[in-house]
C-alpha positions in Angstrom: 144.5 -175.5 -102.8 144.2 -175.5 -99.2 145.7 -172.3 -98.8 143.7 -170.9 -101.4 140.5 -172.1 -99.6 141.6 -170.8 -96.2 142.4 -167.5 -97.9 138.8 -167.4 -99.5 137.7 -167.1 -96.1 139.4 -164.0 -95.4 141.6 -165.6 -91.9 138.8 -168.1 -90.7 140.1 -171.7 -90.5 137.7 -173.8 -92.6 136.8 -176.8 -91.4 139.4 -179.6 -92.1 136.8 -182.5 -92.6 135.2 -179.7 -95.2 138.4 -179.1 -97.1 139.2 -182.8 -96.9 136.0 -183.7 -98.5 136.3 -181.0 -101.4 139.8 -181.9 -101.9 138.4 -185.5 -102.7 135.5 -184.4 -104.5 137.7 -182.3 -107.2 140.3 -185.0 -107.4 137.4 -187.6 -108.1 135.9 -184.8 -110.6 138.8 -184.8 -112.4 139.9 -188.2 -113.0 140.4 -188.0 -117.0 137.8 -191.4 -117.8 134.6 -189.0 -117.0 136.2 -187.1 -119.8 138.0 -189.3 -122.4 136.0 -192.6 -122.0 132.3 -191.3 -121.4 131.9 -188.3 -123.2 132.1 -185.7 -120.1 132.4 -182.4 -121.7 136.2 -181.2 -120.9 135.0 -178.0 -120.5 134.3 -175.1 -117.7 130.4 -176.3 -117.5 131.5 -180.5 -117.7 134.1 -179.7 -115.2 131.5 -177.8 -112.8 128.6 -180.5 -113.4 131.5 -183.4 -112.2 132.2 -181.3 -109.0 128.4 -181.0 -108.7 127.5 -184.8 -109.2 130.4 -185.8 -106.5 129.4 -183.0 -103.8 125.7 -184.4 -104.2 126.7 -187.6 -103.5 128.9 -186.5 -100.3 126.3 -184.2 -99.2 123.2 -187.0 -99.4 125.0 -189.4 -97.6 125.7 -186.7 -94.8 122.0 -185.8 -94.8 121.5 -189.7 -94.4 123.5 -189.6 -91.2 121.2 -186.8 -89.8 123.3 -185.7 -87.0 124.0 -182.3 -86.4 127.4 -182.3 -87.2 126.8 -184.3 -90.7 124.2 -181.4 -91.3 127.0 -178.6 -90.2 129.8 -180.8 -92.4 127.5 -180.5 -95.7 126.7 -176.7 -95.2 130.6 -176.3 -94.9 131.1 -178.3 -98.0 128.5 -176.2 -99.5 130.1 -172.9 -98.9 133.8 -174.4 -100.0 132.2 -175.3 -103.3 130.8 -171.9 -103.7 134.0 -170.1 -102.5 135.9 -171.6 -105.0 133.9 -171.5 -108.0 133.6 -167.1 -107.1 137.3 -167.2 -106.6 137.6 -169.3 -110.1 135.3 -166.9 -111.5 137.3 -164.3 -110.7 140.6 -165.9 -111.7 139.4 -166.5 -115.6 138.4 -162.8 -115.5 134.7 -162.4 -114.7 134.6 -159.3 -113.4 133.6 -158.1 -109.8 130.0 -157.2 -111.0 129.8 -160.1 -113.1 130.9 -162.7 -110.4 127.6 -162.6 -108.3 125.3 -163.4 -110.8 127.3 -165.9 -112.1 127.1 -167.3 -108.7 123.9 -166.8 -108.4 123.3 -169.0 -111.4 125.7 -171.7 -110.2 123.8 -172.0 -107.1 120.5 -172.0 -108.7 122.1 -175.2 -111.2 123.4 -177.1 -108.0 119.4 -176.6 -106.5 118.1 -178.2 -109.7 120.7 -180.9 -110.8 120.4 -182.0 -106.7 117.1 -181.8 -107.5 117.0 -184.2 -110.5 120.0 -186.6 -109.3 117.6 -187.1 -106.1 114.8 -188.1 -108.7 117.1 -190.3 -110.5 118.6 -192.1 -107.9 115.5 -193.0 -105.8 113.8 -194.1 -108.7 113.6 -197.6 -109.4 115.1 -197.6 -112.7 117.5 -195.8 -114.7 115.4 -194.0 -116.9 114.8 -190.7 -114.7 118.8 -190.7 -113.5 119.9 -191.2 -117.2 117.5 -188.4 -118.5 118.9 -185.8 -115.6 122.5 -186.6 -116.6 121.3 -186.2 -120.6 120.4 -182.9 -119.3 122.8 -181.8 -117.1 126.2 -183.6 -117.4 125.4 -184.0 -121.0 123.7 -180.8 -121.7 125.7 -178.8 -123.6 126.9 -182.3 -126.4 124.9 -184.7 -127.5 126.1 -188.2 -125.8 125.9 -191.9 -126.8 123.2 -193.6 -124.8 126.0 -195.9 -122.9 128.0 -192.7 -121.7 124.6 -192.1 -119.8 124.0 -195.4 -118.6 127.6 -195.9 -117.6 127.6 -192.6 -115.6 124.2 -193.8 -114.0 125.7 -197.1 -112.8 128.9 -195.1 -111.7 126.1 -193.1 -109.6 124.9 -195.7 -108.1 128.4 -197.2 -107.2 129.3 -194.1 -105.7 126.4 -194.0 -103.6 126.8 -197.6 -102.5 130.8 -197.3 -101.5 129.7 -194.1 -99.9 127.2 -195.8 -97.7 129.4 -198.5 -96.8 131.8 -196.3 -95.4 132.0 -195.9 -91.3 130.1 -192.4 -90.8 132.8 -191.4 -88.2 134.9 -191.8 -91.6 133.0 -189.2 -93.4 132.4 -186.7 -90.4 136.4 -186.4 -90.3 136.5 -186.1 -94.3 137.8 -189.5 -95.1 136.1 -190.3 -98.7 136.9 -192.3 -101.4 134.9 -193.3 -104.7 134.9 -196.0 -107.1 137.1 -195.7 -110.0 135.0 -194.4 -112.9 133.1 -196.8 -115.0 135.2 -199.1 -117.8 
């Protein structure tokens, strides 16, 4: 993967903390429990919307460290996760017209699920969190009400472990999450 990811940007090292963090975000995304156990669509959109929910959680703890270099780390993220969803794109045979707005469309998905997790997570209860995964982690089946509830508690784990962790850790792209919910 790394290779891949330093190819996408035709010679320029990416950052290692930046690779290192999507590395962890994708292996996280991909732990077969989100999928089996709680009713995660196994499918091109479920898969996207796990790598979406784990960047978001990265990327607001870095925005809660506020330095410059937490703000520079998350960009980089940013423009990993993008990189590899054109070159993924690509790979499964969008063609090169195609690709942009596909992109496009992507990135206009991160905005709003960001958008709604944000909602979700500062609110007080579950209800708000539980109806922006019913939409976007959910959206495309129709889930059991404790598939929601267990992803919002996993949410709220993540969070929690992730602000735990030293925030030199997470600068050099050192993350780890919870084990999904049982």
């Amino acid at each position: 993967m790394l290779n891949r990811l330093i190819s996408l940007f035709a010679g320029k090292q990416p950052n290692p903390a930046a690779v290192a963090l999507y590395r962890r975000i994708v292996e996280q995304s991909r732990q077969p429990d989100f999928y089996a156990r709680h009713g995660v669509p196994d499918s091109l959109d479920g898969r996207f919307d796990m790598i979406v929910l784990h960047a978001f959680l990265v990327m607001r703890r870095l925005r809660v460290i506020g330095s410059e270099a937490a703000r520079q780390l998350s960009q980089e993220l940013f423009d990993l996760l993008f990189a590899d969803m054109d070159n993924n794109l690509r790979e499964i045979g969008v063609g090169d017209l195609g690709v942009g707005k596909r992109v496009k469309k992507m990135a206009q998905a991160f905005y709003g699920r960001v958008e709604a997790y944000e909602a979700g997570l500062t609110a007080t209860d579950d209800a708000i969190l539980t109806d922006a995964l019913t939409r976007n982690l959910y959206g495309t089946t129709q889930p059991a009400l404790p598939n929601q509830l267990a992803m919002a508690a996993y949410m709220r784990a993540a969070e929690a472990h992730l602000a735990a962790l030293p925030e030199i850790r997470i600068l050099a792209g050192n993350v780890d999450f919870p084990a999904p919910p049982t």
